[in-house]
BATOR-610000 format. One record per residue (C-alpha): residue in one letter; z, x, y. Coordinates in steps of 0.001 Angstrom, whole numbers, padded with zeros to 6 digits, always signed. Layout:
N
aZXY...
***
This chain:
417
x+084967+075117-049597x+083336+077799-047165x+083087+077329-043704x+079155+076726-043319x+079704+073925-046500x+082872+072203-044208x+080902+072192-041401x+077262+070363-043438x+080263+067807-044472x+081709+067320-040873x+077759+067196-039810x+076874+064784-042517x+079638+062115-041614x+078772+062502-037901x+075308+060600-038085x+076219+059267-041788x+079120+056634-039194x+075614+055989-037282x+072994+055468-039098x+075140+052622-041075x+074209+050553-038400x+072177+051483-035688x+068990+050806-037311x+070602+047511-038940x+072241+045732-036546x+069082+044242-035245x+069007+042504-038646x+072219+041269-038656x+072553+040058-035165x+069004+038115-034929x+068293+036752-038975x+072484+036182-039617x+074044+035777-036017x+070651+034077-034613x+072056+035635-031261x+069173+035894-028105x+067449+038863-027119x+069039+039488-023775x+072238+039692-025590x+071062+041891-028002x+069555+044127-025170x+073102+044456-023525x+074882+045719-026677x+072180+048908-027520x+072942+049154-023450x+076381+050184-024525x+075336+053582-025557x+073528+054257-022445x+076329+053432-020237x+078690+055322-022645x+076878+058245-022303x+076700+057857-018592x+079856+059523-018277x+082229+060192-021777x+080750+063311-023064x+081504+064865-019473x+085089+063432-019715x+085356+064291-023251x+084059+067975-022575x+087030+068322-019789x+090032+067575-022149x+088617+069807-024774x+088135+072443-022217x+091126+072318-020405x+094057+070194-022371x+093255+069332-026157x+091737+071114-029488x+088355+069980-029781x+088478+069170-033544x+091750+066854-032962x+090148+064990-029911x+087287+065015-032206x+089308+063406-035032x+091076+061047-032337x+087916+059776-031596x+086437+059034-034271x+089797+057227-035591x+089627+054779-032852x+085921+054272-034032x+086629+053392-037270x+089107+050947-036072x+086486+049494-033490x+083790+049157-036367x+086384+047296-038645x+086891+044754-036233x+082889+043848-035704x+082746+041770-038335x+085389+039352-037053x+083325+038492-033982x+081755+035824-033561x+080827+035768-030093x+078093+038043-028461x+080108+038662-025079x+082903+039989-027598x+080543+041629-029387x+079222+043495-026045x+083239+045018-024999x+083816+046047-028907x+080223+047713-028874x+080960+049130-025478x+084364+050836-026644x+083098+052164-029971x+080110+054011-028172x+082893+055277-025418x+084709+056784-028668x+081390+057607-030440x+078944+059596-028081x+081051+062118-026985x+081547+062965-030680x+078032+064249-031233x+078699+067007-028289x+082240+067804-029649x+080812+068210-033428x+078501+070792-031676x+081365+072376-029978x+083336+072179-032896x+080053+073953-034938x+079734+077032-032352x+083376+077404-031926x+083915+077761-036020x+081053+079570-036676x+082004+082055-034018x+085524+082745-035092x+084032+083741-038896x+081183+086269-037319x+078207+084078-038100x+075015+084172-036045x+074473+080677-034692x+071191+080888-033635x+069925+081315-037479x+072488+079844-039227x+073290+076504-036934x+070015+074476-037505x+070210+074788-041361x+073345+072938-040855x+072599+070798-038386x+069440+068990-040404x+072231+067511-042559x+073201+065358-040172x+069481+063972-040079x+070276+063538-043878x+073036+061670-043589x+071586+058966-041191x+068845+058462-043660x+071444+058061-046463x+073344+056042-044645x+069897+053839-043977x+069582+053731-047541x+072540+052742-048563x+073107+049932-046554x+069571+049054-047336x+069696+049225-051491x+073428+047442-050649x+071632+044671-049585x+074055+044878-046319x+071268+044852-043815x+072185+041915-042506x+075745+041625-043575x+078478+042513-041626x+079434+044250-043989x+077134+047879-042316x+080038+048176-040073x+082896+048434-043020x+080826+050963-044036x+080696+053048-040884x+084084+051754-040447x+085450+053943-043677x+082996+057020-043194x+084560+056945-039293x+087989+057009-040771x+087720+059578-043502x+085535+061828-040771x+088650+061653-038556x+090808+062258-040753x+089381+065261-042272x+088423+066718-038200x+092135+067379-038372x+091409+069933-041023x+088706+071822-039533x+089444+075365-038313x+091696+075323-034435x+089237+074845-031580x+091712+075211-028469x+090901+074926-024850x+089417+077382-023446x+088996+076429-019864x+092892+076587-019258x+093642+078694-016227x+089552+078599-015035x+089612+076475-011696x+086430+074407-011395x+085752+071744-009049x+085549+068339-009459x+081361+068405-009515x+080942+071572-011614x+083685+070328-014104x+081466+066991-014115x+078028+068855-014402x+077374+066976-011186x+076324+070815-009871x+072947+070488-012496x+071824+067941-009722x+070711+070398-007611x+067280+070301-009486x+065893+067127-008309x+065394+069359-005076x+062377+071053-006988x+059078+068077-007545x+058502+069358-010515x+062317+068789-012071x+062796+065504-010464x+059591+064222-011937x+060372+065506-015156x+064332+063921-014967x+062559+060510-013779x+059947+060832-017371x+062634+061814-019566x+064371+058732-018578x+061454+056566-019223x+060872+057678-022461x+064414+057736-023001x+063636+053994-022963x+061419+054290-025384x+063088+055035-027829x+065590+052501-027409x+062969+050119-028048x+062122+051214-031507x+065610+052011-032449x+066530+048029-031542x+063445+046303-033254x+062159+048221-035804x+064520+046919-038706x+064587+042808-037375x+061161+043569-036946x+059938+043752-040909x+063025+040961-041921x+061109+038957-040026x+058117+039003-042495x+060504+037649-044979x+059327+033842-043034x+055787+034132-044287x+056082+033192-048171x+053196+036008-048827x+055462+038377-047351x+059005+037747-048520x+059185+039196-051597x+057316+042644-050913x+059495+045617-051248x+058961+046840-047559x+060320+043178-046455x+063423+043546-048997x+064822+047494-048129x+063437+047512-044648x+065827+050639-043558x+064346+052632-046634x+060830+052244-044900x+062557+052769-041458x+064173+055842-043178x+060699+057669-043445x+060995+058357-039407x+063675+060176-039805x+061914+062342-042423x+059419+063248-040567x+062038+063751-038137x+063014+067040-039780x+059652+067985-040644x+058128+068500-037039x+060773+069852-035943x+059604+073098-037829x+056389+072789-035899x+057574+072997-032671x+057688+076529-031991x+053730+076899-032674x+052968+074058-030663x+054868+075449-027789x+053462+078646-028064x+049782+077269-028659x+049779+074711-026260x+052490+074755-023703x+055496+072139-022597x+053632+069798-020338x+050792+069481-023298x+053452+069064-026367x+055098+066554-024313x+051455+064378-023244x+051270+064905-027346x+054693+062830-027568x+053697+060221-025103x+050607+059735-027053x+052589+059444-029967x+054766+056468-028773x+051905+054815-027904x+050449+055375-031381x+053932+054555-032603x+054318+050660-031345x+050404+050206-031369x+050687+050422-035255x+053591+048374-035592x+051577+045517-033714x+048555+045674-036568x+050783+046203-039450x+052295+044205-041871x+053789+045034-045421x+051134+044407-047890x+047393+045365-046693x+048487+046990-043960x+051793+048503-045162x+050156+052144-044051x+050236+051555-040585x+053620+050750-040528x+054346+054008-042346x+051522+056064-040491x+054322+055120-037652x+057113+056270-039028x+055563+059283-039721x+054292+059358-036095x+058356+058889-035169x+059000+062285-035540x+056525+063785-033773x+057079+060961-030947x+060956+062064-030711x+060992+065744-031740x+058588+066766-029242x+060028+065130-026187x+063695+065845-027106x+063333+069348-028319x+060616+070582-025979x+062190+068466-022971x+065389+070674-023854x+064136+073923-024292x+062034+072874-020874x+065129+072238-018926x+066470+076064-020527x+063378+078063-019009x+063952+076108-015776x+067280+076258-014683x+069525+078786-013425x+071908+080830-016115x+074880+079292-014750x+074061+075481-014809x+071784+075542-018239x+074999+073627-019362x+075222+070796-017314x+071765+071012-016730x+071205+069826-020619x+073985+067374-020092x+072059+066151-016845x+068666+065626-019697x+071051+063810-022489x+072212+061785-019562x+068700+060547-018474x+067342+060166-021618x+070262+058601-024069x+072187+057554-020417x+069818+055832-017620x+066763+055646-020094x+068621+053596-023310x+070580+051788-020858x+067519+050299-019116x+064900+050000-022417x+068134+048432-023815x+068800+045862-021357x+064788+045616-019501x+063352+044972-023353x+065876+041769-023820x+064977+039905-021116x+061323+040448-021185x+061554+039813-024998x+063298+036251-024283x+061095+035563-021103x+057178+036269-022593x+057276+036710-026227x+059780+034158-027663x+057520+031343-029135x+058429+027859-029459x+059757+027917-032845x+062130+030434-031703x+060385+033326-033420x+059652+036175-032070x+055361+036921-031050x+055948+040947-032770x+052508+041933-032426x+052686+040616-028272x+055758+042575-028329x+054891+045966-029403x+051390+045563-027989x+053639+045979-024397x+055915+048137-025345x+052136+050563-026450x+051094+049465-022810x+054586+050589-021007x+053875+054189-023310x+050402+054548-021984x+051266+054247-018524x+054129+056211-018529x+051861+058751-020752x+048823+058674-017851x+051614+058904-015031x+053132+062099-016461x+049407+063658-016956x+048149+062754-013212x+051463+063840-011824x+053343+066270-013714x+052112+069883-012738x+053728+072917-014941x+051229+075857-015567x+051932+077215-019131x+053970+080717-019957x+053880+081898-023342x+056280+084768-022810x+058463+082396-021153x+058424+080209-024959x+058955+083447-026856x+061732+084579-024793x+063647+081818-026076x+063709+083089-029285x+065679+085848-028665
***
């Protein structure tokens, strides 16, 4: 097997392990555990506060001390382990410390597959910049075959999702040990403690303009916590309503889940002519809209009549996330200094997927428990997402009145080269 083919596999695995469950476990933990909302909030919490400060840690030991594919491996060993044990819990504080772990093991995988990608890639001649995203989408492939195979498993809300992710976290781990030498390269190179930390990227919230962006990221960051947790529980719920329960969207909810990710890889070939037509501050208002359009559907739809709003939304998904994550990033690379883009991209990941999922995770929860659980102990969806549309739209009008960036096309197009 070549190089770029090892390297789809290794990429395939890597959100394969996460898409077995992330989507899912909403299912499982409100229709089979019957576990509360503020509960639930605090474990999808657990990969905000992982990614508060592991990837940093995890970038240090594979700069300075360890190969990155064998901490790579190591990680993702202990993962499987952590997975295989979910299923024997049967309390949620339990739940919270083996959740907590896993992520500590899991999200600084995602940088160190990157690392792993570059570093390979490099030592066989290959141009990155052309030849990296073609390999890259297969991760995006595997979490949606990962969504549908738990789905058309029927293990939605089984326990059994995290045997799943359990063996594909195993076998990835495994095989990371066979993945061409990535040694440190940082040995000898005296940083200190803040630049080794990518505490130096900081220095940007002295510019308006790049602490108001860091504070929006993180908001939306939350965001998309929101539909991550409740998307899947969301259409099991319809399973209660007896002209509902035996519809095919209410049966293999993942598979309809799954079409967000689709379009997922689809806009994300439509960025660069946005940018260039339209500018960053535009593309993003465009992604804010979209988040509002996003939950706004989900509160009128339903899975017969109105089945196409629910899909109109996952197709709305990808523009939602693609043009926030991908514009925010290549934002963030036409603002900051050559020698911090690094930790100034880390200093992005850690607002949105640190501070942001960390508070949508744990802020959604309680509200959820506190206004929109109903007497019957169900859940009011449409009250639900009709808030979560309301938080989008204010945080979409906020970054409009006070976000000012004045467009630079040659700026966009130098990042193409």
């Amino acid at each position: 097997m070549n190089i770029k083919n090892r390297l789809v596999l290794m990429n395939f695995l890597q959100f394969f392990i996460w898409g077995s469950w992330l989507l899912t476990i909403g299912a499982y933990w409100f229709q089979t555990k019957q576990w509360s909302g503020t509960e639930f909030g605090a474990i999808f919490s657990t990969m905000g506060i992982a990614s508060l400060f592991m990837p940093a840690i995890a970038g240090i030991i594979a700069d300075r001390w360890i190969n990155a594919e064998k901490l790579y491996g190591i990680f993702h060993i202990m993962g499987a382990i952590l997975l295989f044990t979910v299923p024997m819990v049967d309390d949620p504080s339990m739940m919270f410390w083996i959740m907590l772990i896993n992520m500590i093991f899991y999200m600084p995988t995602i940088a160190l597959s990157i690392t792993v990608c570059y570093s390979s890639m490099r030592s066989k001649g290959m141009d990155i910049v052309k030849e990296y995203p073609p390999i890259r989408v297969w991760g995006t492939v595997g979490f949606i075959v990962a969504l549908w195979t738990v789905s058309l498993s029927g293990f939605e809300t089984s326990a059994l999702q995290f045997y799943v992710a359990s063996a594909a976290s195993l076998f990835l781990g495994l095989y990371a040990f066979t993945l061409p030498s990535c040694p440190p390269l940082g040995k000898g190179h005296k940083k200190s403690i803040a630049e080794a930390l990518g505490l130096n990227a900081f220095a940007l919230f002295k510019s308006t303009k790049m602490a108001l962006f860091f504070i929006f990221a993180m908001l939306l960051g939350a965001s998309l916590q929101l539909t991550n947790a409740y998307g899947d529980t969301f259409l099991h719920d319809f399973a209660n309503v007896d002209a509902f329960k035996d519809l095919i969207a209410v049966k293999y909810p993942a598979i309809i889940m799954s079409i967000s990710q689709i379009s997922e890889t689809l806009f994300i070939l439509t960025i660069p002519f946005f940018l260039k037509r339209f500018g960053i501050k535009k593309v993003m208002l465009f992604s804010m809209i979209a988040w509002v359009l996003r939950f706004g559907l989900f509160a009128y739809g339903d899975p017969a009549s109105n089945l196409w709003m629910i899909v109109l939304s996952c197709i709305i998904y990808g523009l939602a996330f693609d043009f926030f994550n991908i514009s925010g990033s290549l934002f963030v690379e036409t603002q900051s200094d050559p020698s911090i883009r690094a930790s100034a991209q880390g200093l992005f990941m850690m607002m949105t997927n640190g501070f942001g999922a960390f508070l949508g995770s744990r802020l959604s929860g309680i509200v959820i428990d506190e206004y929109f659980l109903m007497a019957d102990g169900q859940f009011d969806w449409r009250g639900i997402w009709l808030a979560f549309a309301g938080y989008s739209l204010v945080v979409a009008i906020l970054f409009a009145l006070f976000f000012k960036h004045k467009h630079n096309p040659e700026a966009v197009a130098g990042l193409n080269h």
